[in-house]
Each structure stands twice: as C-alpha cells, then as structure tokens.
N, C-alpha and C positions, 0 to 999 in steps of 0.2 A: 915201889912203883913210881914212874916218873909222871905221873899225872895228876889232878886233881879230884877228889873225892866228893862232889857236887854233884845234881841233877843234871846240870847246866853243859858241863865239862866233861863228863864220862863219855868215854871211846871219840868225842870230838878228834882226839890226838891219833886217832887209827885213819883222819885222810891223809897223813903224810906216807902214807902206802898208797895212794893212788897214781898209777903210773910208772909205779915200779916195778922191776923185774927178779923174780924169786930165782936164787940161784943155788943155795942149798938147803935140803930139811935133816934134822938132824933129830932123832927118836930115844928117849930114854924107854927103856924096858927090860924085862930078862935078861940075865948072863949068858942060861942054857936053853939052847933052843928058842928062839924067841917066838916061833912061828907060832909053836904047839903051847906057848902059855897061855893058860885061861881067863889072865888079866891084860887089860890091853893098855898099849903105852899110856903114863900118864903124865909127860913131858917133852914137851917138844919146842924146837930152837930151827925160828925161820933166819937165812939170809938173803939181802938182795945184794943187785948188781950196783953197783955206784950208789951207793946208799948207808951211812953211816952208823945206822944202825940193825938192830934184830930183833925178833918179834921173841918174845917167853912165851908157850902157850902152858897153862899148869893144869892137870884136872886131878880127880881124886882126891881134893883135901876136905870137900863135905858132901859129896854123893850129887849134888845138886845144880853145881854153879864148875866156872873154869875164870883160871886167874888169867890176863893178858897181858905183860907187858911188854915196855918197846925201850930197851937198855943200847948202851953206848956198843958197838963194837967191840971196844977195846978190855970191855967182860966178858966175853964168849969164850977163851982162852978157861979161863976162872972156869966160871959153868960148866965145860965141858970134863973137864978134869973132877970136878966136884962132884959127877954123875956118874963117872969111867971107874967102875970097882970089878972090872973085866976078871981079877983073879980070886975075888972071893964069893965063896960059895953062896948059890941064892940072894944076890944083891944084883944091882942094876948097872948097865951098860948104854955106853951111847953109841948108836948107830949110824951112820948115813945113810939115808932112804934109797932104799933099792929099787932096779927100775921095773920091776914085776908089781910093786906099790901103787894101794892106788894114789898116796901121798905124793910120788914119785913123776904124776902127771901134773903137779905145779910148779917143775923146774925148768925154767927157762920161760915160763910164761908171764905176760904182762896183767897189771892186776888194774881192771876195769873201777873197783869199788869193791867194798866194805861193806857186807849185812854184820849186824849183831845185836843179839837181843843182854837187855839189861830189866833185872826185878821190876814189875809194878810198884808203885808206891805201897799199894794195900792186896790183897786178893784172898778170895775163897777157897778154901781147898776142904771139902768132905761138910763144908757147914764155917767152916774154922776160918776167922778173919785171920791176917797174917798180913806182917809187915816185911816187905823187899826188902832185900838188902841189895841196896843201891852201887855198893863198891867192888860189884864182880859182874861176871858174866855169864849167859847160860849158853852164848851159841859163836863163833864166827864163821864168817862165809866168806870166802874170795872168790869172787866173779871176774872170773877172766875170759878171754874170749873165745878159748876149745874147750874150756871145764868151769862148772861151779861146784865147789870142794866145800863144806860144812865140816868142823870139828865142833864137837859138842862133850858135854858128860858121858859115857856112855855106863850109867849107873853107878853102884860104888865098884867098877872097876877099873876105869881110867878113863884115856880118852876115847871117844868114838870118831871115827871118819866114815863120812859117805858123798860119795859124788851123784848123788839121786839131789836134785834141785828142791824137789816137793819132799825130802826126810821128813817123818813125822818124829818131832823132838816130845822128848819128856815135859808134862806142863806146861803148854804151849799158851795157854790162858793168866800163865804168871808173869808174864815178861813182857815188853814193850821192844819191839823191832824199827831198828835203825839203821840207816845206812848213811856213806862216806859221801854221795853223791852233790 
C-alpha cells in the first residue's frame, strides 16, 4: 500500500477522492453464476474520471477488517488480469458492475467525502481488552450527492455493500470514524 502506517496518517490519503468522479466498479467474485454465490465479492477496483489513480478495496483476508488502497493506474491492467481465471473451474473472475447493482449507482457520481472507520487503539470485546490493529479498515463510505454507498466486511465472506446511510456494521464500538472533510 502506498501510504503510511501511523495514527496520524491513515486514510489521511483517501481526500484525494474528494471531488472526484467514479467512472468504473470492477468486482472480483465467482466464475459461475455469480448472483447465486453464497459468498459475496471480496475485491473490488474503483476508477475515476481524470484521476490518476484507483481505489483497491480488499475484504475477506481476516473476517474483520478490509484492506484500502489507492495504486497508480498504470497497475490496474496487472490486477485485473491477475483476478480473470474466467476458464477455470470454481476460481474467480472480474466483472464490471452491472447497472441492476446497487454498486452500479456510484457511476458517474461526484464524490462529496470520505467516511471510514479504523481500529481503536484498545477495546472491549466479551470482557477481553484487545488491541487495534491500526493498519486496516473496517468500513468505507462515499457520500455523494444521490447516494451514500458503505462497503464493509460483510463477515468471513467477503465484502458487504449497502446503500442504507445508518447500516449497522459489525463492532461498531471498535473503531474510530473518520472522515475526508
């Protein structure tokens, strides 16, 4: 990832999406049928319009958290290809977000700001102190001004989306909410 791993610094690097215009979503998931899979995408590759770069979103690598980055253009080519195993059996394919999606409703749209939450320093969970892990993320949101779109965990089975503004996220008492404003 092309950012810094600080308190200080994390997701700082997500306002340079402010004011920009999303112009493709691209979904890794299923080969077969994707609709009818039981597990939901767990990568995703945003582009904008005049904007040099793309958003990575990653989820499913710890049930808990989603990875974020923001790579050069000029790797999305790479990525895409690295994800496209269209002809083997029960492996994963990349899709372009179709417009029956609700994914599909932040194309062409202007992006107002940035929610995202990142681990507490410390938190309780069942009794049990627990230490954040400060270098992920458990939520993003793009607020734009016909839709606010949430990708999240959505458990261990990839990523979740919802266009509900108030979703109620996994462990909402773990994480510290931010935004690009």
């Amino acid at each position: 990832m092309n950012f810094e791993m600080n308190n200080k610094n994390v997701g700082n690097w997500l306002t340079q999406l402010n004011g920009k215009t999303i112009d493709k979503v691209f979904q890794v998931d299923f080969n077969n049928n994707r609709h009818d899979d039981i597990y939901l995408p767990w990568l995703f590759f945003v582009t904008f319009t005049d904007f040099d770069k793309f958003l990575e979103i990653e989820g499913d690598f710890d049930g808990d958290h989603i990875r974020i980055s923001l790579n050069d253009n000029s790797e999305l080519d790479t990525k895409l290809k690295e994800n496209n195993l269209p002809d083997e059996p029960d492996l994963w394919r990349v899709y372009e977000t179709e417009k029956d999606e609700t994914l599909s409703r932040l194309l062409g749209q202007n992006i107002d700001f940035v929610d995202y939450g990142i681990d507490k320093d410390e938190f309780e969970i069942n009794g049990t102190q627990i230490i954040g892990q400060k270098d992920v993320f458990n939520f993003i949101r793009f607020n734009c001004e016909k839709i606010n779109l949430t990708i999240f965990e959505g458990s261990a089975t990839g990523l979740g989306v919802s266009d509900d503004k108030n979703v109620k996220l996994n462990f909402e008492d773990t994480f510290d909410k931010y935004d690009t404003r």
